[in-house]
C-alpha positions as CSV (number, residue, x, y, z in Angstrom):
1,X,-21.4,0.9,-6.0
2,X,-23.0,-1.7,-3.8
3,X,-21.0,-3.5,-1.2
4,X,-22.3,-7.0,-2.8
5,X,-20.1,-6.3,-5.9
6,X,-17.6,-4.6,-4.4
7,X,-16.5,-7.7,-2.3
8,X,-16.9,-9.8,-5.7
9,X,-14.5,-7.3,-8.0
10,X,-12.3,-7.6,-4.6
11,X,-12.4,-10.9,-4.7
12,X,-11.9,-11.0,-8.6
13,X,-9.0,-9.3,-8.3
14,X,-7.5,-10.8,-5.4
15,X,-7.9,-14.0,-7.3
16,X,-6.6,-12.8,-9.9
17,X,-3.3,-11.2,-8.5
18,X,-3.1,-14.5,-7.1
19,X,-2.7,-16.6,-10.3
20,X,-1.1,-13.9,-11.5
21,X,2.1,-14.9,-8.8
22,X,1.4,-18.3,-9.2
23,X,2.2,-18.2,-12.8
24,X,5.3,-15.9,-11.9
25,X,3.5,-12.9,-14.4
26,X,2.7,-10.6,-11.9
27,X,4.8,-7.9,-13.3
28,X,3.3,-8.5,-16.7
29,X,-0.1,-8.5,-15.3
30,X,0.2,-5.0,-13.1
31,X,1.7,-3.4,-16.8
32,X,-1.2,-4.6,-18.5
33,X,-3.8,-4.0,-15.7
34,X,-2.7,-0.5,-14.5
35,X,-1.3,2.8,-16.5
36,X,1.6,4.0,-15.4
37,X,0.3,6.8,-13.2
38,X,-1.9,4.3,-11.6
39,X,1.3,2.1,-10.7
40,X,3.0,5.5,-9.4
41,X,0.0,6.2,-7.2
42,X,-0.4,3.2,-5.4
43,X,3.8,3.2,-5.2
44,X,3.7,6.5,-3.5
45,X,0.7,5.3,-1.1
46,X,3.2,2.4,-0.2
47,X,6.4,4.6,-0.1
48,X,4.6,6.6,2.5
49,X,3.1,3.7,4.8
50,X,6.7,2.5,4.9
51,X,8.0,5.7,6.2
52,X,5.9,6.4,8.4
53,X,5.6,3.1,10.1
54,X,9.4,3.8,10.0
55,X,8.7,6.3,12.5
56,X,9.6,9.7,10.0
57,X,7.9,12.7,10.3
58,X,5.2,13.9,7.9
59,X,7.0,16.9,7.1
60,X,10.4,15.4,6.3
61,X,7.7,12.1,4.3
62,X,5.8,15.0,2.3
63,X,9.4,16.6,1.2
64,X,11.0,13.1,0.2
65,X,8.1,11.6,-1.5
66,X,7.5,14.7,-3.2
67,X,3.6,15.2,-2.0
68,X,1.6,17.2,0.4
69,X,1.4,16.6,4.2
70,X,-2.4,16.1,3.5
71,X,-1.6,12.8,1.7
72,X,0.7,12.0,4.4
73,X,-2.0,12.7,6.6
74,X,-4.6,10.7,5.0
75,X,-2.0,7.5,4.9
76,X,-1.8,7.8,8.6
77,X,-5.3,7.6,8.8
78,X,-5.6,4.5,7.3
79,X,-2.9,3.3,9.1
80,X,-4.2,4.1,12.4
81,X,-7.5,3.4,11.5
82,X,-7.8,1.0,8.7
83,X,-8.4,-2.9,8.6
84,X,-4.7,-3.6,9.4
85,X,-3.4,-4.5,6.3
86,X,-0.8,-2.2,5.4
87,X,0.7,-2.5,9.1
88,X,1.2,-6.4,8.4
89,X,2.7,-6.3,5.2
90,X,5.4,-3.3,6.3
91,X,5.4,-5.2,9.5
92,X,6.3,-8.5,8.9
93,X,9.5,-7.7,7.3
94,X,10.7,-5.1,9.7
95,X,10.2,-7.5,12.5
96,X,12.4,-10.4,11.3
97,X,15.2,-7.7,11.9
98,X,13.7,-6.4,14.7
99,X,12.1,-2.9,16.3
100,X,8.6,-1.9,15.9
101,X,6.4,0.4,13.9
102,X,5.1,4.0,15.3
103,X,1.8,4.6,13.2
């Protein structure tokens, strides 16, 4: 895939996610959009960002979210490495109580 129409189906569905909350359908919209296993993969991706921004360990992530230490592994990576975005969106909650993240 070129990175022209990647940016434009990213922007698609941005958009759409967008008007999507707007209308207060997002629910209804991920359901239709996404199977279920698709809704459980990106969950877990999320489940494990929050942990270990949360400072666990990948062991004790691995056992909890029921996956391997590799996946745990490859979250990190894109935690430590990414663009950012999955350190704001865990961040911005945990700092209204206070603390900070360990990535």
């Amino acid at each position: 895939m070129d990175k022209l129409n990647l940016e434009k189906d990213k922007q698609l569905l941005l958009d759409s996610l967008k008007k999507a909350q707007a209308a207060r359908e997002l629910p209804a919209f991920l359901d239709d959009l996404l199977t279920e296993e698709e809704i459980l993969d990106l969950a877990q991706r999320l489940k494990i960002a929050k942990l270990i921004i949360e400072g666990k360990i990948y062991d004790e992530i691995a056992e909890k979210v029921n996956t391997s230490t590799s996946t745990v592994s490859k979250i990190g990576q894109v935690l430590k490495y990414g663009k950012g975005g999955l350190n704001k969106v865990f961040t911005k909650s945990k700092t209204k109580g206070g603390g900070s993240h360990a990535a």
